[in-house]
KEKE-3310 file (N, C-alpha, C; in steps of 0.2 Angstrom, whole numbers, plus 5000, padded with zeros to 4 digits):
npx = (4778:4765:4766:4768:4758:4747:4752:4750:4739:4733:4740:4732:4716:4718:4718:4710:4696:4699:4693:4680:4677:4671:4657:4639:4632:4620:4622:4633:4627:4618:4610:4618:4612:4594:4589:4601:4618:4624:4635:4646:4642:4649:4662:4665:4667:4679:4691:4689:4692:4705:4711:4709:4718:4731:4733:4729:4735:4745:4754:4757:4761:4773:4776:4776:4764:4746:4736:4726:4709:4697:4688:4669:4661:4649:4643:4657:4653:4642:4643:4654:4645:4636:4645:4649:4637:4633:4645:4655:4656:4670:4675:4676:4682:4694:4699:4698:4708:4720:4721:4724:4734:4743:4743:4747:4761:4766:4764:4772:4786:4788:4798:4802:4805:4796:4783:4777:4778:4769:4754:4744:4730:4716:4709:4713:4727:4737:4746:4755:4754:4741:4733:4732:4727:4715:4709:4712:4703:4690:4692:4690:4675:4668:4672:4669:4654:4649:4656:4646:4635:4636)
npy = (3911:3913:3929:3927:3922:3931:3942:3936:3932:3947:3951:3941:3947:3959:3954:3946:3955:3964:3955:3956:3963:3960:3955:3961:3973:3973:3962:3967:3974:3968:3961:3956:3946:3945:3963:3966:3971:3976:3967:3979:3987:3978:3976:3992:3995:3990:3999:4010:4005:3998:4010:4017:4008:4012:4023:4027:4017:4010:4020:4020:4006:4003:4010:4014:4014:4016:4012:4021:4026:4017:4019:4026:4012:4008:4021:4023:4011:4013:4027:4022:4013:4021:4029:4019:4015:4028:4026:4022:4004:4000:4010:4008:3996:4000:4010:3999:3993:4000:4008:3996:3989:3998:3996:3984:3985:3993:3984:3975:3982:3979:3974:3957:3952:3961:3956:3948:3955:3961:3974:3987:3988:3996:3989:3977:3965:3961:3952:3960:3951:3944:3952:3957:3943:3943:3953:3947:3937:3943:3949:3936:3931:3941:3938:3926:3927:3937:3927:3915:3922:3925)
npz = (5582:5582:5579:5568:5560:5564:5555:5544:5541:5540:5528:5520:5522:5517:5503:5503:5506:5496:5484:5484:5476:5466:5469:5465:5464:5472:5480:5485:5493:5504:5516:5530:5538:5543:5550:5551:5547:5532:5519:5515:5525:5534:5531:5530:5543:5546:5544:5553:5566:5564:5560:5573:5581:5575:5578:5590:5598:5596:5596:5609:5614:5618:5629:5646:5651:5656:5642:5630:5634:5625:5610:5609:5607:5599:5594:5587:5577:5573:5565:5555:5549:5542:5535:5526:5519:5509:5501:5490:5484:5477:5484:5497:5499:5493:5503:5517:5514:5509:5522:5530:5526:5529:5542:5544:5538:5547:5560:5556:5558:5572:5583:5587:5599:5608:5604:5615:5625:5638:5641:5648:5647:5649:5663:5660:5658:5643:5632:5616:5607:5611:5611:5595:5592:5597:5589:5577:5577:5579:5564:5558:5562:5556:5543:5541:5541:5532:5520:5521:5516:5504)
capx = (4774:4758:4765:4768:4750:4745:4753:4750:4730:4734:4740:4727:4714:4717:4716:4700:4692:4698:4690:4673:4674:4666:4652:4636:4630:4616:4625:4638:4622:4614:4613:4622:4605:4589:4590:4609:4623:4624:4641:4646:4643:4654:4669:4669:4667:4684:4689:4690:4696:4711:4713:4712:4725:4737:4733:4727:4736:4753:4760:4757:4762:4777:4778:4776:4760:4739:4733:4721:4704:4696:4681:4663:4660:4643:4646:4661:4653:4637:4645:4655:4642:4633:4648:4648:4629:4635:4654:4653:4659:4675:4680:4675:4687:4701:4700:4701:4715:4725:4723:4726:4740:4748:4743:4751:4768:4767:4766:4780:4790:4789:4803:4799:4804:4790:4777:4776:4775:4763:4751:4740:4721:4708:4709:4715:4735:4737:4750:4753:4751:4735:4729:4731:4724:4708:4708:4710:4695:4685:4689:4687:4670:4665:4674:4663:4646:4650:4654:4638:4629:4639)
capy = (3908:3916:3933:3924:3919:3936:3946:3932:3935:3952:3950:3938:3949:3965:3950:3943:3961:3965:3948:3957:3967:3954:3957:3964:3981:3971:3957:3970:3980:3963:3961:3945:3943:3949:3964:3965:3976:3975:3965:3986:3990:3973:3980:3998:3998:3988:4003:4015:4002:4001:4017:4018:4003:4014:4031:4027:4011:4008:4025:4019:4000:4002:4016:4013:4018:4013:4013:4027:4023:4017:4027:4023:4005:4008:4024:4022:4007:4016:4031:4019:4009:4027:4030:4014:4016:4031:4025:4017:3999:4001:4019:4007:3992:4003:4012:3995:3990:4004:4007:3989:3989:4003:3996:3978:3987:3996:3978:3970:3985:3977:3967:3949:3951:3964:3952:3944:3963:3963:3978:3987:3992:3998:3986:3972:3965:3956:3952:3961:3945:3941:3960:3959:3937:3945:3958:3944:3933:3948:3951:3930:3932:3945:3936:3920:3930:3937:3920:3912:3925:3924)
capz = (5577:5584:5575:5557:5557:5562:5550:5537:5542:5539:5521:5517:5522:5511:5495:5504:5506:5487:5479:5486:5471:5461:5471:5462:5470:5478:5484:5493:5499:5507:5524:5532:5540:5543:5553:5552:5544:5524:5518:5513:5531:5538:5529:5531:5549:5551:5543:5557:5571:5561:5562:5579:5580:5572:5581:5596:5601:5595:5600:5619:5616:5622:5635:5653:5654:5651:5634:5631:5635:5619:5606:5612:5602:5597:5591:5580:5574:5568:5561:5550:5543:5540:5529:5521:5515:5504:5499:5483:5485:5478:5488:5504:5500:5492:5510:5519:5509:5510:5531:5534:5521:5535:5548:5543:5537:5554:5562:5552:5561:5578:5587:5586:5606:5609:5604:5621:5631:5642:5640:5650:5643:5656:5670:5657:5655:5640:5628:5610:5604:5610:5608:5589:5591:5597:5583:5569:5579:5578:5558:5557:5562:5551:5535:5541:5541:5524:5515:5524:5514:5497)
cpx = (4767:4759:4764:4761:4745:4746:4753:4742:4729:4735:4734:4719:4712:4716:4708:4696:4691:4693:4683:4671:4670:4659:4646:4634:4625:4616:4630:4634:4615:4617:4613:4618:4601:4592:4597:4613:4623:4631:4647:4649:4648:4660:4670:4669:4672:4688:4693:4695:4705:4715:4716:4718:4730:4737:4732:4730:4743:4757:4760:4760:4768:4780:4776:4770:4752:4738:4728:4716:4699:4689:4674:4662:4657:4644:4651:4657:4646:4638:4649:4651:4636:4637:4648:4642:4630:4638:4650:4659:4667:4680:4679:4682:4693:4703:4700:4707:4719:4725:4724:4733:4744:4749:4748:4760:4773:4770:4772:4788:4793:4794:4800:4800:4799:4784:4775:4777:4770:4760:4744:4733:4716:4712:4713:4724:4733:4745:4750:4749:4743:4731:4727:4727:4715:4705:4707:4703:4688:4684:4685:4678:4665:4664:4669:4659:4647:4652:4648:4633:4633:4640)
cpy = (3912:3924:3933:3924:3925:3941:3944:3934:3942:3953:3947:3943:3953:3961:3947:3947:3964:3961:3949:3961:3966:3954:3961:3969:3976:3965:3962:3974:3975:3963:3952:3944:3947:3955:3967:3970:3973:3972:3970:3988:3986:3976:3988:3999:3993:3993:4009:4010:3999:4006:4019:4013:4008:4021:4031:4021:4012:4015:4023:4011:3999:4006:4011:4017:4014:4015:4017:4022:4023:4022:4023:4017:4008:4015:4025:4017:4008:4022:4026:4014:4014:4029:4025:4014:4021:4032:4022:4009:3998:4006:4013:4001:3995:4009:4007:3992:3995:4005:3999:3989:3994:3999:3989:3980:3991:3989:3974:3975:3985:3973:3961:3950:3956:3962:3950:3950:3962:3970:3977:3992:3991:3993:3978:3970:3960:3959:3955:3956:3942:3947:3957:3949:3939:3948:3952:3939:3937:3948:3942:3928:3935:3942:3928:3921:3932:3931:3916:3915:3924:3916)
cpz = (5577:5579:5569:5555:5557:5557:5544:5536:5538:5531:5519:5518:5516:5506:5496:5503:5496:5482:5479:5480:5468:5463:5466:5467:5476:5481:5490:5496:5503:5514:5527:5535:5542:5550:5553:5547:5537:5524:5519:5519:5534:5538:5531:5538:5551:5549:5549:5564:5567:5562:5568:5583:5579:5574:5587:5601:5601:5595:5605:5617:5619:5627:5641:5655:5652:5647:5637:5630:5627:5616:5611:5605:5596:5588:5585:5578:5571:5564:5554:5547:5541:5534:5522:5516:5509:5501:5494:5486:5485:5483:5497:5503:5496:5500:5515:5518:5511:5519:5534:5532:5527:5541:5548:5542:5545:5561:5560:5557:5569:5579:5588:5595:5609:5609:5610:5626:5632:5640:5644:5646:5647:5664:5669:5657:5650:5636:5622:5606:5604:5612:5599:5587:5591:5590:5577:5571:5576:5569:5556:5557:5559:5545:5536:5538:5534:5518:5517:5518:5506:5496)
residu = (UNK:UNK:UNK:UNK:UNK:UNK:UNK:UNK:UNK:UNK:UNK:UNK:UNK:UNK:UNK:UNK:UNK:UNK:UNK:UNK:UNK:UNK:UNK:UNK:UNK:UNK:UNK:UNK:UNK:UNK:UNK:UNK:UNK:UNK:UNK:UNK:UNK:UNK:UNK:UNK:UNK:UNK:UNK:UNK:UNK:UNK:UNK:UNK:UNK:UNK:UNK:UNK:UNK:UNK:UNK:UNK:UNK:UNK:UNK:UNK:UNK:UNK:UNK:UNK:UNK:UNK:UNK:UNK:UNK:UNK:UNK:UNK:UNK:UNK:UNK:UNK:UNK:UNK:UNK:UNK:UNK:UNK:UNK:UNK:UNK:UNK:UNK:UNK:UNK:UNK:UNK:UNK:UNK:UNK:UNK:UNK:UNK:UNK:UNK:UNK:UNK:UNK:UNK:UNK:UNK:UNK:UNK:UNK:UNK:UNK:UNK:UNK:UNK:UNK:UNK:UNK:UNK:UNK:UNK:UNK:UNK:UNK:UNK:UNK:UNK:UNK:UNK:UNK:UNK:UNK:UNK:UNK:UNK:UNK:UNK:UNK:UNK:UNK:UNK:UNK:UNK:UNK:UNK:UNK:UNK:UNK:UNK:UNK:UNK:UNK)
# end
C-alpha cells in the first residue's frame, strides 16, 4: 500500500508543479518567506535530487553493497536555486516534470517484492519504502510552504 501512495504522490506532483504555471512572474519569484528561497528556487532545486535518485541511487538499490556517499546538500541545493533565478519559469517546471516523470516510470519498474529491501546509506539501514517516504515528506513540505504563500 505504502508503494501505491508513493507513486500516486509522484503522479500528483508533476500536475501540482504544472498548475504553478498560472503563477504570475512575480508570484513564482516570491520568497515563501522573508529571507527564504523564491516559489522558482523551491521547485527547481527538486530538480537535481531527482536526478541524483536516478543516477546515483537506484543503480546501487539492489546490489550488495553501500549506496554511494551522497552530493554535499548545501551545495547542490545552492547551485540549483542559482539556476532557478535565471530559468524562465516554464524551462524550470518543464525540467521538473520531465525528471520526475523518469524517475516515476523508473519506480513503477520495481518489484512490488523489492519495496520492503533493506538498504544500506552511510551508517543507515532503511527500507525502499521508507527511502522514497522520506523523499515524498521532504516534497510535502515544500508543496506546504508554497501554498502557504499562494
Amino acid at each position: 500500500m505504502e508503494q501505491q501512495n508513493i507513486l500516486s504522490h509522484y503522479e500528483q506532483s508533476i500536475q501540482w508543479v504544472k498548475e504553478l504555471e498560472q503563477l504570475s512572474e512575480e508570484q513564482w519569484r516570491t520568497p515563501i518567506k522573508e529571507e527564504k528561497w523564491s516559489i522558482a528556487e523551491v521547485i527547481g532545486h527538486l530538480i537535481p535530487w531527482d536526478e541524483f535518485i536516478l543516477k546515483d541511487r537506484m543503480p546501487y538499490f539492489f546490489k550488495d553493497i553501500d549506496l554511494p556517499k551522497g552530493p554535499d546538500a548545501q551545495a547542490l541545493n545552492d547551485q540549483a536555486a542559482a539556476e532557478s533565478r535565471i530559468r524562465t519559469k516554464e524551462e524550470t517546471i518543464e525540467r521538473f516534470a520531465a525528471t520526475r516523470q523518469t524517475l516515476l516510470s523508473a519506480l513503477k519498474e520495481i518489484d512490488d517484492e523489492l519495496w520492503s529491501k533493506e538498504l544500506n546509506i552511510s551508517k543507515s539501514t532503511l527500507s525502499l519504502t521508507a527511502y522514497f517516504q522520506g523523499m515524498v515528506e521532504h516534497d510535502n513540505h515544500h508543496f506546504e510552504q508554497i501554498k502557504k504563500v499562494i
